[in-house]
C-alpha positions in Angstrom: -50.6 -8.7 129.0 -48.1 -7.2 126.2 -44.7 -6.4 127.5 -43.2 -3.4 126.0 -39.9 -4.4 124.2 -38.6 -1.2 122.2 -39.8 2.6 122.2 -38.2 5.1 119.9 -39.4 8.0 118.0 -41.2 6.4 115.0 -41.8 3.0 116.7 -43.2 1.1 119.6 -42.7 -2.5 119.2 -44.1 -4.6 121.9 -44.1 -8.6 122.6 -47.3 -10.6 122.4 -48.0 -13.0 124.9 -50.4 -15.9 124.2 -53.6 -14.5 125.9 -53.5 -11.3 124.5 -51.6 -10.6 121.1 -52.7 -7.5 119.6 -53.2 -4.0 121.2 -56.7 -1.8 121.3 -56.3 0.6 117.9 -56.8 3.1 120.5 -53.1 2.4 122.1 -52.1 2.1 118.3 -51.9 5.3 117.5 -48.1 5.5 118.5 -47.8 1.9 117.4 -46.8 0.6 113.9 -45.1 -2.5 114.7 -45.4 -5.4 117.4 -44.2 -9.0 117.5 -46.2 -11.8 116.7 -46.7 -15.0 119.1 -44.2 -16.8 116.3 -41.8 -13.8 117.1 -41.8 -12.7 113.6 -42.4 -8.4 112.9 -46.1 -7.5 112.0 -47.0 -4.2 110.2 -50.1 -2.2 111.1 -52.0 -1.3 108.1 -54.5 1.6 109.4 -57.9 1.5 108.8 -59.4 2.7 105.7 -60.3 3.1 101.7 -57.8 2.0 98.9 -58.1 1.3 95.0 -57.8 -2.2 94.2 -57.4 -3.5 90.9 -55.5 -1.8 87.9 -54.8 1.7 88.0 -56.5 3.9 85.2 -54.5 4.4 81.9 -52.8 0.7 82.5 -53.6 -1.4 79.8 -51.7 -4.8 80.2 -54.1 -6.0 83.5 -55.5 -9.7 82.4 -59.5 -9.8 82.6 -59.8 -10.7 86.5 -57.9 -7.3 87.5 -60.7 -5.4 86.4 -62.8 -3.4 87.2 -61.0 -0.9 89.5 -62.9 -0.7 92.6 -62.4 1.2 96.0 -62.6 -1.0 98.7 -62.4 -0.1 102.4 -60.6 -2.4 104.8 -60.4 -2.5 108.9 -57.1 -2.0 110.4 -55.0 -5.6 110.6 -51.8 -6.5 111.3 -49.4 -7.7 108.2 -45.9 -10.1 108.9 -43.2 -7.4 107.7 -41.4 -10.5 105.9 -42.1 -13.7 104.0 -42.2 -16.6 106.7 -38.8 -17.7 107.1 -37.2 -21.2 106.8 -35.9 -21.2 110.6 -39.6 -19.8 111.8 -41.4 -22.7 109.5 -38.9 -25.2 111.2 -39.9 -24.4 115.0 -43.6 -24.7 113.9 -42.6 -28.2 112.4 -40.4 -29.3 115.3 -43.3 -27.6 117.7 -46.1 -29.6 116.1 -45.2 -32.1 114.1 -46.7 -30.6 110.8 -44.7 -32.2 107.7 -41.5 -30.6 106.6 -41.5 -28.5 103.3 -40.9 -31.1 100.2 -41.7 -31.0 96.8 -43.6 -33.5 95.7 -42.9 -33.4 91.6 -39.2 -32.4 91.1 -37.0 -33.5 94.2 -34.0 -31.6 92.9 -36.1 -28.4 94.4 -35.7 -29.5 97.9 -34.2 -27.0 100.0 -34.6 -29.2 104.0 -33.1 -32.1 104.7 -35.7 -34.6 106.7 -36.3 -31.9 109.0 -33.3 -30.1 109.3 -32.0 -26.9 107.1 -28.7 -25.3 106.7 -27.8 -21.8 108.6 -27.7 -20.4 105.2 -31.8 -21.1 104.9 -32.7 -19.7 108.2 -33.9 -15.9 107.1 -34.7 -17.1 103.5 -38.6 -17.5 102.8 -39.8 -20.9 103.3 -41.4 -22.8 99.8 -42.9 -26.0 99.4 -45.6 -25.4 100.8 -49.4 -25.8 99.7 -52.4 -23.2 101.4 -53.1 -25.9 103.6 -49.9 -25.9 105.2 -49.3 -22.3 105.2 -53.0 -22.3 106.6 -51.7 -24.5 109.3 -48.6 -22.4 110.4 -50.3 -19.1 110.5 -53.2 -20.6 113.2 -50.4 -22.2 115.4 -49.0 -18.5 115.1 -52.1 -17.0 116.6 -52.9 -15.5 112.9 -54.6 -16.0 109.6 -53.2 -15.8 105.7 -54.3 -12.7 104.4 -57.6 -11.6 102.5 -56.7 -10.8 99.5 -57.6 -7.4 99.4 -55.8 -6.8 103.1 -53.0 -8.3 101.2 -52.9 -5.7 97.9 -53.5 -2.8 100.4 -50.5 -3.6 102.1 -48.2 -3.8 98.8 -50.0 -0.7 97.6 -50.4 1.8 100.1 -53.8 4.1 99.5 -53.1 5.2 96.4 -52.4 3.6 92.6 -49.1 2.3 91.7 -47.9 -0.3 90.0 -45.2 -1.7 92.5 -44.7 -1.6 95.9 -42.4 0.9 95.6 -43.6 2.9 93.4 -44.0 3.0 89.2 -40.7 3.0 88.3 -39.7 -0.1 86.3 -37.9 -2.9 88.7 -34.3 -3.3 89.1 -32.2 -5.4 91.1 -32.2 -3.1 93.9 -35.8 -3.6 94.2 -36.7 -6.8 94.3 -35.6 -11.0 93.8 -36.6 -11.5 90.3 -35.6 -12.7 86.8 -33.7 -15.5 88.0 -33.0 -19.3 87.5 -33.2 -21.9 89.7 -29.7 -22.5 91.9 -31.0 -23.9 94.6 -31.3 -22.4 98.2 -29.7 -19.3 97.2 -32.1 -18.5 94.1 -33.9 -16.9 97.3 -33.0 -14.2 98.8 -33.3 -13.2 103.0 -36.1 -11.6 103.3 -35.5 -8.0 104.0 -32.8 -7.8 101.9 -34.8 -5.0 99.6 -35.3 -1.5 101.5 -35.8 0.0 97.6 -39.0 -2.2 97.3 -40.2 -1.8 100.9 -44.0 -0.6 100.0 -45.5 2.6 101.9 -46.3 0.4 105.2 -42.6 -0.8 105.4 -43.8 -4.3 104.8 -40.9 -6.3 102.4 -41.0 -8.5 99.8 -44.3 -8.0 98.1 -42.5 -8.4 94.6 -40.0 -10.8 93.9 -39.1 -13.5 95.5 -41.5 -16.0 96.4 -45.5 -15.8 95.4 -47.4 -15.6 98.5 -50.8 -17.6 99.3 -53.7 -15.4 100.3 -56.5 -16.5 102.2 -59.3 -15.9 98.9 -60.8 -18.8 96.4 -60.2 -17.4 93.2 -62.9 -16.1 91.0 -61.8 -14.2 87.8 -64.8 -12.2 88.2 -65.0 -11.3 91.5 -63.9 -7.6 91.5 -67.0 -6.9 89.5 -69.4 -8.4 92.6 -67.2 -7.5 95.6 -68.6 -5.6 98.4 -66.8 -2.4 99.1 -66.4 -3.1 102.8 -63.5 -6.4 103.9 -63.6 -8.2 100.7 -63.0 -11.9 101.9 -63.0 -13.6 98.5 -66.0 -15.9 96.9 -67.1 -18.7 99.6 -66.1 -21.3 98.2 -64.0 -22.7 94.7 -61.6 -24.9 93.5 -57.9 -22.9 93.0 -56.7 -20.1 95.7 -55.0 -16.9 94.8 -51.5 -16.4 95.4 -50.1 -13.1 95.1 -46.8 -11.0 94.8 -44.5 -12.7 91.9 -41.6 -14.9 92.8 -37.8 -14.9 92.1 -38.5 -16.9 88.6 -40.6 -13.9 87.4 -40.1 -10.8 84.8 -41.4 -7.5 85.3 -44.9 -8.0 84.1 -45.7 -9.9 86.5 -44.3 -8.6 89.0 -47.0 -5.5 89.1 -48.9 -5.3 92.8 -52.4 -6.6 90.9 -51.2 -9.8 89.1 -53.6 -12.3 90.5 -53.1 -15.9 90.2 -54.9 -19.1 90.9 -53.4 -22.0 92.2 -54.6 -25.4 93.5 -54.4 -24.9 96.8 -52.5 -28.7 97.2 -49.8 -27.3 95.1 -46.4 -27.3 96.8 -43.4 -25.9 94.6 -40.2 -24.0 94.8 -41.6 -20.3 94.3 -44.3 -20.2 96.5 -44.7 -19.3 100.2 -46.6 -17.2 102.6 -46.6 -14.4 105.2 -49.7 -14.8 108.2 -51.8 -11.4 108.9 -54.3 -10.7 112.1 -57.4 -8.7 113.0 -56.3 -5.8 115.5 -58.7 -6.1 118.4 -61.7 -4.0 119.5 -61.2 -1.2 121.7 -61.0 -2.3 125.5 -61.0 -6.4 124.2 -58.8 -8.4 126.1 -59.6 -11.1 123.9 -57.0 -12.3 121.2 -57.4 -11.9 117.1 -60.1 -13.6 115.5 -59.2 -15.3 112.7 -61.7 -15.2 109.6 
């Protein structure tokens, strides 16, 4: 069942129960925003064809942004914002999962045991490898992002070099260029409407990196298929995506990819969760790939 929640002119946000958490595309065509199981706010990303990769004329893309490539992607649902602190801390208390600690540099710790301050609650949660970002998205009903489902959503359908657009970054766009100051160095998520990209979704420069559900290969835009891109099958390092509050402008463009061993867990990484939008007529819920 999904219980309507909010209708207004350019929105119809709606609750997700457990059974049944994402509408028919059908009923979505008055619907660009519902509420995932974890309560958080999920974006619908339509259907369709965008370019991935480094727009023409750029030169500064490293090696594994290229080639340019159109790729075409089914519609999915995209968490507006970076998973918060206080919704990482009801999955914990929920399931027992370990709390968020770095395991190099304790100085970087933002929770206490399991406990966090009110000012952590809407700041994005870090500390956290793939695995455990993995772990929080299926007790959410989701999946981590592909990571071409997660450069669509930054990018829109068409080339840019930021979320927002190609103007340069400024402090009114996004959580960047900073040093380390503890739980503050992060910002609530939301806090940017300048950097919102063209599907409203927040946050996908600046700060925190985000992990995405691919293995990394630096050659895998050359072999992808054009059709829901999932990444190679297997590999050693994952890609995280998006720049984090530590970061200058060059790396803060939508197609800086990264790799990462997925065990890592540090101060400037976290995650948002993403989910199929179901069949026409299925009352089953999202699959996750």
């Amino acid at each position: 069942m999904i219980l309507p929640l909010l209708l207004g002119s350019a929105a119809f946000a709606v609750l997700l129960d457990v059974s049944t958490l994402f509408a028919s595309e059908q009923s979505l065509q008055t619907m660009n925003e519902v509420l995932g199981r974890d309560g958080a706010p999920m974006v619908l990303v339509p259907a369709g064809s965008f370019p991935m990769g480094v727009p023409p004329g750029d030169r500064d893309g490293g090696r594994d942004e290229y080639p340019r490539h159109e790729v075409f992607v089914d519609s999915f649902f995209i968490d507006k914002f970076e998973v918060t602190n206080g919704r990482y801390l009801e999955f914990v208390k929920t399931t027992g999962h370990r709390a968020p600690q770095n395991p190099t540099n304790p100085t970087r710790n933002l929770w206490k045991g399991d406990t966090i301050t009110d000012v952590l609650v809407d700041r994005p949660v870090v500390n956290v490898d793939w695995y455990d970002a993995a772990a929080y998205c299926n007790w959410a009903g989701k999946r981590l992002p592909t990571e071409a489902e997660w450069e669509k959503a930054a990018k829109g359908t068409s080339d840019r070099r930021f979320p927002w657009g190609n103007v340069e970054p400024t402090a009114k766009h996004l959580n960047y260029n900073q040093k380390w100051i503890g739980e503050k160095t992060l910002m609530p998520v939301g806090s940017y409407e300048a950097g919102k990209s063209p599907f409203g979704v927040y946050d996908m420069a600046g700060n925190v990196w985000e992990w995405v559900n691919d293995w990394y290969d630096a050659r895998y835009y050359e072999k992808s298929p054009a059709k829901n891109p999932r990444g190679p099958d297997t590999g050693t390092k994952k890609v995280i995506r998006g720049a984090g509050w530590q970061n200058e402008t060059p790396t803060a463009r939508i197609f800086t990819r990264v790799e990462s061993d997925p065990t890592i867990r540090n101060e400037s990484t976290g995650f948002r969760c993403a989910a199929d939008v179901a069949p026409n007529n299925s009352t089953d819920g999202p699959s996750r790939r």
